[in-house]
Each structure stands twice: as C-alpha cells, then as structure tokens.
N, C-alpha and C positions, 0 to 999 in steps of 0.2 A: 327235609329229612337229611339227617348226616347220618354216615356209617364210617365206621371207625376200625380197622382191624389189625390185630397183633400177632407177629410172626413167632415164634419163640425158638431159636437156634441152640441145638443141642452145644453142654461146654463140656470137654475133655479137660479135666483138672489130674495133674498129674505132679505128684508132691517127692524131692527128693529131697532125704533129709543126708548130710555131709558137711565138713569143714572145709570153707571152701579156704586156699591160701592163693591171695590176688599180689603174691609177691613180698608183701612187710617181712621187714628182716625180723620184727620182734617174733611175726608168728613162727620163724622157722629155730625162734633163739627157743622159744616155750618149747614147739615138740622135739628139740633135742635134751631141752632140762627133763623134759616127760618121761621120757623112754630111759635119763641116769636115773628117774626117780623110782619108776616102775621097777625097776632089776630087783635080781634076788642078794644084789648087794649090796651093803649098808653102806649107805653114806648120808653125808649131812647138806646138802644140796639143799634149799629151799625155794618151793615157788611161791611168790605173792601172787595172788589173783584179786584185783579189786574191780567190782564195777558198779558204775555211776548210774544210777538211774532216777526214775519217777514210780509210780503210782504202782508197775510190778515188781519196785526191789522194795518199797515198802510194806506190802501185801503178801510177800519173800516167794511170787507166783515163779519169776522164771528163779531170782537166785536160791532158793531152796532145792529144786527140782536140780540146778546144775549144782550145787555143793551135795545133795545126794549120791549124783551119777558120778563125782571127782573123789567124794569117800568110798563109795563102792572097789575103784578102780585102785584106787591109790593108798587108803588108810584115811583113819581119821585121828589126823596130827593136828587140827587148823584148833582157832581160837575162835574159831564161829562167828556170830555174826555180829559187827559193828555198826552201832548206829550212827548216825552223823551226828555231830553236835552244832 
C-alpha cells in the first residue's frame, strides 16, 4: 500500500499597482512632457506613445484600456490606433 499526502501552505498575494521609475532618463523626460501637457496652459507640446506588442496590442486588451486611462486624463487629441503594416 502506498499513501501519499499533500500539504497545502496558505499564499498571501499582495498586488501593488504603480509606475515604477528604475532610473531611464526617457521615463523621467515623459513625466515631465506629462505634467507641461496636463496644465491648464495651452501649448503645443506633443507626446508619442508607441507600443509594440503581440497577441494583447492586437486584441487592443492592454492598449485600449491605456489609451482610455491617457484620454481620460489628458484629452483626446491622438489619431487612434495604428495598425502595422
């Protein structure tokens, strides 16, 4: 006879959601275009946002939900979404 037994150890999952900046100069070049962009003064500042992906930019999973949250915040100035060719 064989006997077999499974332990099963509680898991504490703890989820923090934030931008993390690990130093790149470009992130720190964006949140200061952010913040000219965000103001209640006009200007013509432009930011490009592009990103490359697979199987969720094509499904528009994550980049729809972040061009939602970037028009919410900022306007909707952008030319939406580009497909590859």
């Amino acid at each position: 006879m064989i006997t077999v037994g499974c332990n099963v150890a509680e898991s504490k999952t703890t989820t923090v959601s934030a931008i993390v900046d690990f130093g790149d100069l470009n992130v720190k070049r964006f949140c200061k275009t952010s913040k000219i962009v965000s103001g209640k003064k006009r200007t013509n500042q432009v930011v490009n946002i592009t990103q490359f992906g697979d199987l969720h930019s094509a499904a528009d999973f994550f980049t729809g939900e972040f061009r939602k949250l970037m028009q919410r915040k900022y306007g909707n100035a952008s030319i939406g979404w580009v497909t590859r060719l």
